[in-house]
C-alpha positions in Angstrom: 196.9 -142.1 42.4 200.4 -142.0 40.8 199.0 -140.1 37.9 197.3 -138.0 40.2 200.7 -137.1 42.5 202.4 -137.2 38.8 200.8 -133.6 37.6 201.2 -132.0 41.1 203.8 -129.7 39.7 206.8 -129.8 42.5 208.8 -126.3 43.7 211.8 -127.7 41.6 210.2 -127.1 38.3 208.2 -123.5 39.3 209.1 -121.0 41.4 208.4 -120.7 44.9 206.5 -117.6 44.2 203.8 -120.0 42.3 203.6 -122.4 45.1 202.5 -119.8 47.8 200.6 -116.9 45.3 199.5 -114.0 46.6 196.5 -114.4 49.4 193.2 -113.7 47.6 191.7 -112.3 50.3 194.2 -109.8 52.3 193.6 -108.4 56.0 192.6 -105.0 55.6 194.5 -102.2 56.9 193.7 -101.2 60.3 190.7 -98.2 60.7 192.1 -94.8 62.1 189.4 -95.8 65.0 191.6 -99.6 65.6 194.5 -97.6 65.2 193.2 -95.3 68.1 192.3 -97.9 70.1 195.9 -99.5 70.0 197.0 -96.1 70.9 195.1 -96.4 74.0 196.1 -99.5 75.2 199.5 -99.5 74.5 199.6 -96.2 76.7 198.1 -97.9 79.7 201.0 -100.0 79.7 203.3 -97.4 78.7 202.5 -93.7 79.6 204.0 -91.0 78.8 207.0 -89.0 80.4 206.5 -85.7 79.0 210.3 -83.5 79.3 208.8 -80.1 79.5 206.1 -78.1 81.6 205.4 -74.7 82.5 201.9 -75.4 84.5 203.4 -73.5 87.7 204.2 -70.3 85.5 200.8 -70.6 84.2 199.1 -71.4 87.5 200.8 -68.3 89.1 198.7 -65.4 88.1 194.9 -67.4 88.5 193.4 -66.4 91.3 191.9 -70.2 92.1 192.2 -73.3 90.2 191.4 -77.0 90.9 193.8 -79.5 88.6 191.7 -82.4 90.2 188.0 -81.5 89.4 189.7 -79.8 86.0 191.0 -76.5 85.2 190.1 -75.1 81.6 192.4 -72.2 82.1 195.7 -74.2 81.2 196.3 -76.7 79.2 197.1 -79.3 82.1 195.2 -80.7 84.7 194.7 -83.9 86.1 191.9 -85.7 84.3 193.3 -84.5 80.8 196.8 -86.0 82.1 195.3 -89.2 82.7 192.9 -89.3 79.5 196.2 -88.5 77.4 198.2 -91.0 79.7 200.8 -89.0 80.9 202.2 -90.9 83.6 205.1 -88.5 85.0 206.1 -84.4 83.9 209.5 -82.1 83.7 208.3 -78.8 85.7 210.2 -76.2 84.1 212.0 -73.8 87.2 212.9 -71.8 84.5 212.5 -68.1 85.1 212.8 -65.5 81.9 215.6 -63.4 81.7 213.3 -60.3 81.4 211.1 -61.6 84.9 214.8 -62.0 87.2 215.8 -58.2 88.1 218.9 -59.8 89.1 217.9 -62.4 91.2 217.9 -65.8 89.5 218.2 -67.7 92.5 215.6 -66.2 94.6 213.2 -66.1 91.2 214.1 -69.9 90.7 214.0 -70.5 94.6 210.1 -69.0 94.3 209.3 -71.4 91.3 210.3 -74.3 93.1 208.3 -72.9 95.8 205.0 -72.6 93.8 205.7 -76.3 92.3 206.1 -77.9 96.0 203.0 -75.9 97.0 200.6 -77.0 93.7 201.3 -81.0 93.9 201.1 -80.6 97.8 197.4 -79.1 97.5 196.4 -82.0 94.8 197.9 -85.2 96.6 195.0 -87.3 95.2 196.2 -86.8 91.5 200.0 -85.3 91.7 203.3 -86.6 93.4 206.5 -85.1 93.8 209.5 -87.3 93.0 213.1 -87.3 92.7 214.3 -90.9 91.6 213.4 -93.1 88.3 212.1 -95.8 91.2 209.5 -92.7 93.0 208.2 -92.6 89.5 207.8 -96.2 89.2 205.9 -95.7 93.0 203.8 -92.8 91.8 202.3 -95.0 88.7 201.3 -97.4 90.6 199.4 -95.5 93.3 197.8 -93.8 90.6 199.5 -90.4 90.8 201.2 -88.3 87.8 204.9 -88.2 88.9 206.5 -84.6 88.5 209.7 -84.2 88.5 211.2 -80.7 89.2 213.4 -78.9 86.1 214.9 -78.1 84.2 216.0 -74.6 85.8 218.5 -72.2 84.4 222.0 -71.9 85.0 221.9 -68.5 85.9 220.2 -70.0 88.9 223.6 -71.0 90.6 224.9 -67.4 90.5 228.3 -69.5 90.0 227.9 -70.9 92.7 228.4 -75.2 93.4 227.1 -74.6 96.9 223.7 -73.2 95.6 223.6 -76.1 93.1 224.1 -78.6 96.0 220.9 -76.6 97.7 218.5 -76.7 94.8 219.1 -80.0 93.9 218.7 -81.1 98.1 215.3 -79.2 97.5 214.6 -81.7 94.6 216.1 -80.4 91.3 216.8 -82.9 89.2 217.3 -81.0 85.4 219.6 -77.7 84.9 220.0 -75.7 81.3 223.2 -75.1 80.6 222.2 -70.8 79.3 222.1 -67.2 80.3 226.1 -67.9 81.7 229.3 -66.9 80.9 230.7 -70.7 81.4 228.7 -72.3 79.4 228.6 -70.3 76.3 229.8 -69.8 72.5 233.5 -70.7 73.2 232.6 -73.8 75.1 232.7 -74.9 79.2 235.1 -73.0 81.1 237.8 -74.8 83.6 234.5 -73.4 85.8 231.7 -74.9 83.8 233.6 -78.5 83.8 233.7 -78.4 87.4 229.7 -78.1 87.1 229.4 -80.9 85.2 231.4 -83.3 87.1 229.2 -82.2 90.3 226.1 -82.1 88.3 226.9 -85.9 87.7 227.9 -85.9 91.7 225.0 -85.1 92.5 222.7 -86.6 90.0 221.5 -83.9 87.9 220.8 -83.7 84.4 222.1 -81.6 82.1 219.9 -80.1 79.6 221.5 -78.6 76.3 218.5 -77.5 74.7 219.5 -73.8 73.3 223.2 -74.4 74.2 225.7 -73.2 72.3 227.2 -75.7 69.5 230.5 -75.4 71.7 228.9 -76.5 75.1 227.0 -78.8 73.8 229.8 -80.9 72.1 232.1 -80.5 75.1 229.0 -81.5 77.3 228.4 -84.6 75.5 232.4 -85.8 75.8 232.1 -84.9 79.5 229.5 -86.0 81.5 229.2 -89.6 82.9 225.6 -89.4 82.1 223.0 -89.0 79.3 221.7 -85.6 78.6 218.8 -84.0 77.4 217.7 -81.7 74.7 214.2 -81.2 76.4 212.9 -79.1 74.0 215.2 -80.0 70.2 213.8 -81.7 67.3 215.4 -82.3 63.9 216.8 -79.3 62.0 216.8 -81.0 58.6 213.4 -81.9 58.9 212.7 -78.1 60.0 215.2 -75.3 60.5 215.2 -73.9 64.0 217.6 -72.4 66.2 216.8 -74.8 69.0 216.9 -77.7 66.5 220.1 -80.1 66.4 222.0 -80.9 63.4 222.2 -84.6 61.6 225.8 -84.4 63.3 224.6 -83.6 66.7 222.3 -86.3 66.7 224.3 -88.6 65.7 226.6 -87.7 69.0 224.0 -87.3 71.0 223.2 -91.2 69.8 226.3 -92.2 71.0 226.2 -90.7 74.1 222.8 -92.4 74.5 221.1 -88.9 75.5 218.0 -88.2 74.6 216.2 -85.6 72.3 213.3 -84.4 73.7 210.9 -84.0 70.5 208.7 -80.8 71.4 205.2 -80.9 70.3 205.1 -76.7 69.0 204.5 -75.9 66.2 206.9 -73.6 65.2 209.8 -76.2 65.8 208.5 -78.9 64.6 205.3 -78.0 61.8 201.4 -77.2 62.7 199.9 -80.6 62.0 200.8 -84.2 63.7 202.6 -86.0 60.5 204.6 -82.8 60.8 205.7 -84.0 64.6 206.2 -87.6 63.5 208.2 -86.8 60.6 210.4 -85.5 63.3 210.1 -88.4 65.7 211.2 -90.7 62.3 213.8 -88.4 61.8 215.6 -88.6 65.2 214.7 -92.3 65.4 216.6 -93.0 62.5 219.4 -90.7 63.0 220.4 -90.8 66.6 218.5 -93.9 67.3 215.1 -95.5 69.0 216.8 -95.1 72.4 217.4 -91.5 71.8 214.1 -90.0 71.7 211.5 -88.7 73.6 208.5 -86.4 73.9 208.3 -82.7 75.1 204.9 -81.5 75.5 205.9 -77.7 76.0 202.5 -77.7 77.5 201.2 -74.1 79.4 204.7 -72.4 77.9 202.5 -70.4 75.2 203.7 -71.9 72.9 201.6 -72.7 69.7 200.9 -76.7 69.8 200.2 -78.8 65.8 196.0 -79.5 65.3 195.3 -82.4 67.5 197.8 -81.8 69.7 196.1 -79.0 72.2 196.7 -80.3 75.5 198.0 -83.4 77.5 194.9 -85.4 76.7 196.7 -85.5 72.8 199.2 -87.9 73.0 197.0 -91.0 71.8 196.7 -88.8 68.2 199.9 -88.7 67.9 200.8 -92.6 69.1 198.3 -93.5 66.3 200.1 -91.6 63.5 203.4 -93.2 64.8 201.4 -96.8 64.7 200.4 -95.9 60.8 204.2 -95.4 60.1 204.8 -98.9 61.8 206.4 -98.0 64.8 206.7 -101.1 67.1 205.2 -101.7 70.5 208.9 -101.7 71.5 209.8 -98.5 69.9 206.7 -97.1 71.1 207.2 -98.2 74.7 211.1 -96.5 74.7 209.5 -93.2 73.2 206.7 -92.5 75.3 208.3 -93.7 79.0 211.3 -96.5 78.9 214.1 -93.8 77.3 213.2 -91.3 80.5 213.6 -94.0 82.6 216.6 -95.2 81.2 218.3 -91.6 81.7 217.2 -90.8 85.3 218.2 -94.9 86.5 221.8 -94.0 84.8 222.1 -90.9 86.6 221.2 -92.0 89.9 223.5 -95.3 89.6 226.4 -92.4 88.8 225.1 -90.4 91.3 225.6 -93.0 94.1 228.5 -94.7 92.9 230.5 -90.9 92.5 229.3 -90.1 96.0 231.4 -92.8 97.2 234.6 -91.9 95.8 234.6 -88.1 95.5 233.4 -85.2 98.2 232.1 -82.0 97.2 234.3 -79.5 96.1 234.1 -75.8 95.7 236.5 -74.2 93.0 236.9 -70.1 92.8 234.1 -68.5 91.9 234.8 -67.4 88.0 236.2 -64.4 87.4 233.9 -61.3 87.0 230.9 -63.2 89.1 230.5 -60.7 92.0 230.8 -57.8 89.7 
């Protein structure tokens, strides 16, 4: 026996590599199918909040359509949302320049209209909500939560009063374009006022297509996270709407999110092309700092595999290939959105205590 223990060779004369060699017979790597099927079921537990919808634009002009049975007119109805777990949705208010003849408000008041009307005639599948906690509610009745926004600026007609109205009527997201505030040379003394009662007030501020000089002063502004609901990476793929390395590295610190939109002409035609993006921001601004943006029924041009909302498990398997963790996963598809609306409602209430609406001078040039 002591011979026996004696030619045992012991970790001090080889090196620990010998001791443990390499295992002879590795796991293999997981199928595309496995990976698919993780996809799934990590989806059920954590859906996804998609930043950015145009289904009541697209809705508008068909003469009858049924999002419950299934509508194949749009890309968005209510068994592809659940097949593609989407578990709440940002209805764009936004109304194109071209389509307002000079009424942004009443144009914007007619969207929100339309979006009330839709979820009100499909209550078995659709809920309106306003708080992070309604969304929670909605999930677990089994309804997709939509949230209303974002809507343009131009909507106020610089006016604090009408922003007090639209958000009363459940507006919870504003872009901060199309107005002379907000624009290449920054916020005006005007467009600061907005922000402080956007954060009054609890709505978010979305910078997507904002000047450089907004955006920046935005970020050092507001009590709250904002949003880029529509931005991916620009060094991963050149676009106006795109942020810079620096931006998102500010927008990290200001633990906003970026909205990654799944089109194809921001972010490439084919899924590794999206998640390249989703890496990209990830490492850059952060895993709390990014999110998804379907850009669903906006006509925009979506990657392969990526058609409508019943996509999003394609793309959650790419991110699983990459080794994305259930953690990261979770924040990207549905714990970052939270994160940003529970932050702004905490800010919301607690400002409400302290400080009571105020209405500065209209900015100069308005009523002209």
């Amino acid at each position: 026996m002591a011979d026996l223990q004696h030619d045992i060779p012991s970790t001090t004369e080889v090196g620990e590599d010998d001791c443990f060699p390499d295992d002879p017979f590795p796991l293999p790597a997981a199928s595309g199918a496995e990976l698919l099927e993780r996809a799934h079921a990590l989806l059920a537990v954590h859906p996804v909040a998609d930043g950015y919808s145009e289904l009541p634009r697209a809705l508008a002009p068909l003469p009858w359509y049924d999002l419950e049975l299934g509508e194949t007119a749009v890309d968005t109805d209510v068994p592809r949302l659940r097949e593609g777990h989407v578990g709440a949705l940002f209805w764009s208010l936004r109304v194109p320049e071209a389509e307002r003849g000079g009424r942004a408000v009443g144009a914007t008041l007619e969207q929100l209209d339309l979006a009330r009307r839709v979820v009100e005639t499909h209550p078995e599948g659709l809920r309106l909500v306003r708080t992070a906690g309604q969304i929670i509610d909605a999930r677990n009745c089994g309804r997709v939560a939509v949230v209303l926004g974002p809507a343009s600026a131009a909507a106020l007609d610089d006016s604090l009063g009408i922003l007090r109205v639209l958000q009363s009527l459940g507006l919870r997201v504003l872009t901060l374009t199309d107005v002379a505030w907000a624009g290449p040379e920054g916020l005006t003394r005007f467009g600061e006022e907005v922000i402080r009662e956007m954060n009054r007030l609890g709505v978010l501020a979305d910078l997507s297509g904002a000047p450089e000089a907004t955006l920046a002063r935005v970020l050092a502004l507001s009590k709250t996270p904002v949003l880029c609901t529509r931005s991916a990476a620009a060094s991963v793929r050149p676009h106006p709407a795109n942020l810079s390395d620096e931006l998102l590295v500010r927008l990290g610190e200001q633990r906003g999110l970026c909205m990654v939109p799944l089109s194809a002409e921001q972010t490439g035609p084919t899924v590794p092309d999206v998640a390249d993006h989703l890496d990209h921001v990830r490492l850059v601004a952060g895993p709390e700092c990014v999110a998804l943006s379907g850009t669903y029924d906006s006509g925009a041009t979506h990657p392969r595999d990526l058609a409508d909302t019943s996509c999003y498990p394609h793309l959650i398997t790419e991110l699983l290939r990459r080794g994305w963790s259930e953690t990261e996963l979770s924040l990207l598809t549905w714990g970052n959105v939270q994160r940003v609306l529970r932050s702004a409602d905490f800010t919301a209430r607690a400002t409400q205590r302290r400080r009571e609406p105020n209405q500065p001078p209209r900015p100069a040039g308005a009523d002209a």
